[in-house]
Every structure is written in C-alpha cells, then in structure tokens.
C-alpha positions in Angstrom: 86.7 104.0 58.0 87.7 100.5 56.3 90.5 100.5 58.8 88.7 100.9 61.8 86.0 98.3 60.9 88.8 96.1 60.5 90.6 96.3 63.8 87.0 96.0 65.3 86.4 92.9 63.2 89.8 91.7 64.2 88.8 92.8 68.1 85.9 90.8 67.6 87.5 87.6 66.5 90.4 88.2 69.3 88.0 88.2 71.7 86.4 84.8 70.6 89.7 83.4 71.2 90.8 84.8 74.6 87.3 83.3 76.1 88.8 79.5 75.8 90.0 78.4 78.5 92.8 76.8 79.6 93.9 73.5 82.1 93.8 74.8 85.2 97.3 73.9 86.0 99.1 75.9 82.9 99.6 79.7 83.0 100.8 81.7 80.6 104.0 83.8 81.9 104.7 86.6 79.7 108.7 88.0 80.6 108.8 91.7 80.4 112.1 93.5 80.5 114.6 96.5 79.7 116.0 96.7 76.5 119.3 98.3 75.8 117.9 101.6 75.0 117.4 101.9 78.6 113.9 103.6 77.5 112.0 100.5 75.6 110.6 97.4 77.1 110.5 93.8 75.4 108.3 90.9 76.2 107.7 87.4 75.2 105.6 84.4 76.7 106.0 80.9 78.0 103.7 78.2 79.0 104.1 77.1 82.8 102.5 73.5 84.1 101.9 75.6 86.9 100.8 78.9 88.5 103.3 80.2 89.9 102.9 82.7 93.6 106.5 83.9 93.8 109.5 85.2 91.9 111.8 82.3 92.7 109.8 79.3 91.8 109.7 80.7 87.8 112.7 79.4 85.6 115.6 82.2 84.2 115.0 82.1 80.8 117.0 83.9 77.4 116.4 85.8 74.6 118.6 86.6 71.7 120.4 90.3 72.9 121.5 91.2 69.5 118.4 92.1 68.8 117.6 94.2 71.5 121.0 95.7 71.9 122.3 94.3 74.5 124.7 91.6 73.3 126.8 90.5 70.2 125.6 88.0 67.5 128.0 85.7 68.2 127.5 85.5 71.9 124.1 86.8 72.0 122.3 84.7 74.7 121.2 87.6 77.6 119.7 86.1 80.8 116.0 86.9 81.7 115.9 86.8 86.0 112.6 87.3 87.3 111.9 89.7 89.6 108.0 90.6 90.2 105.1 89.3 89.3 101.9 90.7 88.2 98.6 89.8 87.3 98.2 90.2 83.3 95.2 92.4 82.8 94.9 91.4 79.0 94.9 87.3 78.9 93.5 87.6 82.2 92.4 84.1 84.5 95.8 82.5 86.2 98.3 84.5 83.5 101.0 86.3 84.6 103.2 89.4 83.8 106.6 88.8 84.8 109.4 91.8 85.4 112.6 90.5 84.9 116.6 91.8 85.6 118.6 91.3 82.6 122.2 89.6 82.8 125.4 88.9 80.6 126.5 85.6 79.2 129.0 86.0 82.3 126.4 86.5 84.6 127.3 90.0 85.6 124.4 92.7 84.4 123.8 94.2 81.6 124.7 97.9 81.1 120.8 98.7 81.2 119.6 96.9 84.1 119.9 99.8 86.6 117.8 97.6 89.3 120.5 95.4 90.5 122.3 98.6 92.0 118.9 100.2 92.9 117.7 97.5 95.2 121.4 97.2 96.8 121.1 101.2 97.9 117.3 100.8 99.1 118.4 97.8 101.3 121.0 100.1 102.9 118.8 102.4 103.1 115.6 100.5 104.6 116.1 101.9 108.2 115.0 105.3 106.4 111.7 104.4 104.9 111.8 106.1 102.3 108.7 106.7 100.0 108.2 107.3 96.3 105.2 108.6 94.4 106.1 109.1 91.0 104.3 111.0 88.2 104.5 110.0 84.8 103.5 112.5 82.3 103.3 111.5 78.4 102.3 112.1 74.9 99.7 110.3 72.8 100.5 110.0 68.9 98.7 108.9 66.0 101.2 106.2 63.9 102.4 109.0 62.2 103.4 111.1 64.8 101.3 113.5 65.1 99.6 114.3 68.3 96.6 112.8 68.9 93.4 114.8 68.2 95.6 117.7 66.7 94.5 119.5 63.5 96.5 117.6 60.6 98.0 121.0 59.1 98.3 123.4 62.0 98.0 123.2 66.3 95.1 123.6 68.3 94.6 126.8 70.6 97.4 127.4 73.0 97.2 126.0 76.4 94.9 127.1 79.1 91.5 125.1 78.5 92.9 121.2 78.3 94.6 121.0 82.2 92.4 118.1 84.0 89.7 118.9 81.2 86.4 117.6 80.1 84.7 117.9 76.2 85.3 117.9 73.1 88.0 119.8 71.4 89.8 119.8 74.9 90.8 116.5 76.0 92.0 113.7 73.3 92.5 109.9 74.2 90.3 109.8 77.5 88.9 106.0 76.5 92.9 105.2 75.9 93.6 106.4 79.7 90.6 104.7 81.4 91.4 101.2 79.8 95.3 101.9 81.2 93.9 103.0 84.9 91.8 99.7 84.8 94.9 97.4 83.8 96.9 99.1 86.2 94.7 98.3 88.9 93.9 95.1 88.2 97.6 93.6 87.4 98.2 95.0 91.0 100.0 98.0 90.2 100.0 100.7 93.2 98.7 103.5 90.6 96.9 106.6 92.7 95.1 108.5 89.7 95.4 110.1 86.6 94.2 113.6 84.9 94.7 115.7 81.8 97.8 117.7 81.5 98.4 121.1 80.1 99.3 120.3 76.4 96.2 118.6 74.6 97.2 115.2 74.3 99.2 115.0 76.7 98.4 113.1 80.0 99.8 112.1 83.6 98.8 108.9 85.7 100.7 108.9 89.5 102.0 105.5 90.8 102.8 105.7 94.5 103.1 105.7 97.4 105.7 103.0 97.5 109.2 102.3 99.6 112.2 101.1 98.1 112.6 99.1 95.5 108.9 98.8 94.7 108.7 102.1 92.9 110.9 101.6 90.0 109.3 98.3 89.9 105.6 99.4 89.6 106.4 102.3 87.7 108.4 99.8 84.5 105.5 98.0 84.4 103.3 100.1 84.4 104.7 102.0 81.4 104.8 98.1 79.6 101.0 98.3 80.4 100.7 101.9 78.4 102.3 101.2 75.1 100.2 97.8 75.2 97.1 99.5 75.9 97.9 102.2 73.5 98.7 99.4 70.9 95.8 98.0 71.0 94.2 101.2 70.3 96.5 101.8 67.3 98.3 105.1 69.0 101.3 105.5 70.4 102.4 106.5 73.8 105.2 109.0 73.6 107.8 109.2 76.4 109.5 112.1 74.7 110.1 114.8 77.6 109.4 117.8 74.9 107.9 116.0 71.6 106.5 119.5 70.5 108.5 122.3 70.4 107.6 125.6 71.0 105.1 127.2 73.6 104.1 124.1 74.8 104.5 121.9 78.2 106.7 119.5 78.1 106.9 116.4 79.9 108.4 114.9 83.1 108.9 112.4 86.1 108.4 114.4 89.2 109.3 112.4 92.1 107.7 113.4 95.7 110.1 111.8 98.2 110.2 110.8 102.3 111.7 109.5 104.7 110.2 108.0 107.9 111.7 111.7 109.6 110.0 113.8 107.1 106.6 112.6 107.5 106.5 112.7 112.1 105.8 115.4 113.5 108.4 119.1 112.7 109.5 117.1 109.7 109.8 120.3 107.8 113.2 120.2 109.2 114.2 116.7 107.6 112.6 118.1 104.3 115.0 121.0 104.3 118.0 119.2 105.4 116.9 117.0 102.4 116.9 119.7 100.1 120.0 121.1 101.0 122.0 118.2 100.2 120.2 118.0 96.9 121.6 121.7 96.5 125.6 120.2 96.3 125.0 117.7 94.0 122.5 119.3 91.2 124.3 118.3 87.8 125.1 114.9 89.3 121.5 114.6 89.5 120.8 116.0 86.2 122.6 113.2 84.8 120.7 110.6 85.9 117.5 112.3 85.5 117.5 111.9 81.8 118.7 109.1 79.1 122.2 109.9 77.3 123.4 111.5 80.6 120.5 114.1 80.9 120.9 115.4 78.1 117.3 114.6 76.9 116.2 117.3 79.4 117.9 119.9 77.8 115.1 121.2 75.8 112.3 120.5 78.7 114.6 122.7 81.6 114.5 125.9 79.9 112.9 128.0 83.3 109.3 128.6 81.2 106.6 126.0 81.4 106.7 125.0 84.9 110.3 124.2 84.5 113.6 125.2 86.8 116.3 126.4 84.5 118.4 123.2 84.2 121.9 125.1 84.9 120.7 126.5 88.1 119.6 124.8 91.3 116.2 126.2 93.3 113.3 125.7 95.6 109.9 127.1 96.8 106.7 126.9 98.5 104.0 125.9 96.0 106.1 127.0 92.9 105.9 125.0 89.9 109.1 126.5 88.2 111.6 125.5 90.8 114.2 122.0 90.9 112.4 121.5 94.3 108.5 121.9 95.0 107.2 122.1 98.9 103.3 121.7 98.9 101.4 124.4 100.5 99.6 121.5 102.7 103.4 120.5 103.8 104.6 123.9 105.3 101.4 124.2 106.6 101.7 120.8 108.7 105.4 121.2 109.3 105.5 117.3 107.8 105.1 115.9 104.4 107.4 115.3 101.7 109.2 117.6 98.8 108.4 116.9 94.7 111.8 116.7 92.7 110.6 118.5 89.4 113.7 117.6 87.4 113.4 114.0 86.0 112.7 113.7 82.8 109.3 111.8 81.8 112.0 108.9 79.7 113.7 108.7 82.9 115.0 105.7 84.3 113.0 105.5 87.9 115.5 103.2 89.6 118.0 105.6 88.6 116.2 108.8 90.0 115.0 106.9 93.2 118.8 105.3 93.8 120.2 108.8 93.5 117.8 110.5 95.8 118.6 107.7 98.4 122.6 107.9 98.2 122.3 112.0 98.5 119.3 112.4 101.2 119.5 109.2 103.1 123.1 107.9 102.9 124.8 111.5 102.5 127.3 109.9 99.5 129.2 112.0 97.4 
C-alpha cells in the first residue's frame, strides 16, 4: 500500500509539472530508436527552437553505442537519422516523438537497423500495393515477473473463460490497455483495436491497414508507446513469444498481407498464387520471423495452441493451427487477403514485411 500511495503522490506532483507551458516556438523532440538487441527500443530528448512538420528539417543527432550495443568504446559515436514523426501522447502540446534509423561511425547501418533494406524492397515493390495489418500479441508482468493478476504461488484456471473477456478474475491489466489504445491514437499511430487474448494476462492490439514502409514504422512505435505506458503503471510489457510454459497460448505477430490483385475482384487466385510461393521458401521465412534466426519460435510452433508445427509448412480455410490462415469472409468473396500465423510476437516487422514482399511480390529466391 505505501508504494502505491507513493507513485500516486509522485503522479500527482508529475502532473503539476507537465501543465507549464512552454514558448511557443520550442518543442521537445524525443529520438526513439533500435537498440542492438534488435528487440529493445532507446530514447532520449532534445530541445528544438522550432516545431518541426517533417523528417528532414530535424538535425541527426548521436548517442553513445557502447551502451546500447551497437558500437565499441573507443569509437562509440552511432548516428541517430530521423525517419517519422509522431505526436508524443505523454508531454503532449507541440512535442514530438521521433523514429529514427541508426548508422555507423562510417555511415553505413548498423547491424540492427533492418529499415534501410525494408523501405528499399517496398519501393520496388510500390507498383504492387501491398498492405499490412499486423497483430501484436503480448504479456503483462509484475516487476518480478510474474504475470500480472496471477496467483503468487500457483496459475489461474486453464484457458477458456479470458479470450476478449470482461470481470474480474478473467481479464488482468484492462486500465493498462485503454491508456495504450488512447496514446496510440493520438500520437497518430494507424492502430485498428485491441481485445483480450486467450492466456490471462495476455493481450493483442492490431495496427494496420498500412502499405509499405509505414507498417514496420507504426508498429516500432507503437511497441515504444507500450513499455512507456506500462512503465508508468509499474508493469512490464513482455514480448516473449512463450513466457509461460506449458498449456498455455503463446504469443505472436500474425501478419494479414495484400496486394492491390488480391483485394479486386477473383482475387482468391492472387491469394493462392501468394501462398504457394510462400510454400518454397518456409525455413527462410522462419528465420526472419523470430530474433537469433527464428529460433525464439521454437517453443511457440509446436502444432498445439493455434500454432502450425514450425518444421512443416500448411494452409486452411478459417484454421487457426496452420502457417497460412484464409478468412472464411475471404473465400466467401473470392478477394481479401491471407494471415501469416508464423511471426513471432519479438519479431522484427520490417523484417517479416520485407520478406513477404521479396517472395509474393518480387518472386526472389
């Protein structure tokens, strides 16, 4: 109780602070970027004498890489390239979030900045259209690790009553959820909804639709937007694609994926030809559908809770334990789009959207 009462005192007096304003012509621009775990995000903040309305007119700017893993001590300086900006939802008024590339001392990027490449393949692609909705399924922890709402020495009931849930005992976190939806919206993030998933304490939010480049975009930031949220709540937001093992649901990235063909009219056929492609190229896939070369999917692709078995490629209409999902609603229409059920939920998006552009779109081996 004494520890609540002081973050709420210490909400309190925050608050106070974040009603001054500020000259009209400053803005704070807070950089947001990749770290070289591929997985974590960094961020710091910079005064501006100006607000700015476009990528190009804010500075590159550094940060010490040793200490985010992406550079030596002794030549640490990495370069901070902006990219996107988005309205900050927490200082709020002119303030900015910022997405930035990250580059080497030598100006080439670093081994974690996966966009570069990305937006090369969606320009190459552009003539396709393709379209991404991505949904991003995670954990919540208390700081010790434990999932939220869990009893301290033991599990809750097994699944069946928490999926898109309402009450007590059933869904954990819902306050923590609501507060991300809202700063997702209002920073200008194309997020489409959010529910419950099937382990308690776990959630999903969807981002999407969005062509190109844009996904991977809106889908880092929104993730830096979760574990602040989630910080400010004192929890943790848990990216892990199977943090508990045993009969539970693990968690993913499904991707549902178009092209311009796919979604006229008899694009069933498009969708199909898509899938078949997919079929040659399954473990190359797999490998960029997870960190350390897919292999943090291992434990999630097991064939049991709506999962394909990771060693073996399928599809179906409206099944939930295949590589590649077809909605009822899209064989019905003969047009639509297919859901990639693979990606890990700690996947990299502009790796899983390049890859599904060079196979689909661009027919690369």
């Amino acid at each position: 109780m004494t520890t609540v009462l002081a973050e709420l005192t210490n909400k309190t007096v925050l608050d106070r602070y974040f009603r001054l304003g500020i000259p009209d012509q400053k803005c704070q621009a807070m950089y947001v970027w990749i770290d070289g775990t591929g997985e974590n995000l960094r961020s710091k903040t910079r005064t501006l004498n100006f607000v700015p309305s476009r990528p190009s007119e804010l500075p590159i700017w550094n940060f010490d890489g040793s200490s985010t893993g992406q550079a030596e001590g002794s030549n640490s300086d990495v370069y901070l390239h902006p990219v996107v900006i988005y309205r900050d939802p927490f200082r709020l008024g002119n303030n900015k979030l910022v997405l930035c590339e990250t580059y080497k001392y030598n100006k080439q990027p670093t081994e974690t900045n996966n966009r570069w490449h990305c937006l090369a393949t969606m320009k190459k692609a552009e003539k396709f259209h393709p379209w991404f909705g991505m949904e991003q399924e995670y954990t919540l922890l208390d700081t010790d690790t434990h999932p939220l709402g869990w009893p301290k020495n033991g599990y809750p009931g097994p699944q069946g009553p928490y999926h898109c849930a309402v009450g007590a005992g059933k869904v954990y976190g819902r306050d923590i959820i609501e507060a991300h939806y809202k700063a997702c919206l209002y920073s200008g993030i194309e997020i489409a909804g959010t529910n419950a998933e099937t382990m308690p304490a776990q959630w999903e939010y969807q981002v999407g639709p969005c062509e190109g480049i844009t996904m991977g975009d809106d889908l880092w930031m929104s993730r830096y937007l979760l574990h602040h949220v989630a910080e400010d709540f004192n929890v943790v937001a848990c990216l892990d694609p199977k943090p508990i093992l045993g009969d539970w649901n693990g968690a993913g990235l499904h991707c549902n994926f178009s092209t311009e063909a796919m979604r006229e009219a008899n694009g069933l056929a498009e969708i199909e030809k898509g899938i078949e492609a997919l079929s040659k190229h399954h473990h190359q896939h797999l490998k960029e559908y997870a960190p350390h070369e897919g292999k943090d999917n291992e434990k999630r692709l097991i064939g049991t809770h709506e999962t394909s078995d990771m060693y073996t490629f399928t599809y179906g209409v409206a099944d939930r334990g295949v590589s590649i999902r077809i909605p009822r609603m899209v064989e019905q229409d003969q047009k639509g789009y297919f859901e990639d059920r693979r990606p890990a939920s700690n996947a990299d998006p502009y790796k899983v959207t390049e890859i599904l552009v060079r196979t689909v779109c661009l027919n690369e081996k």
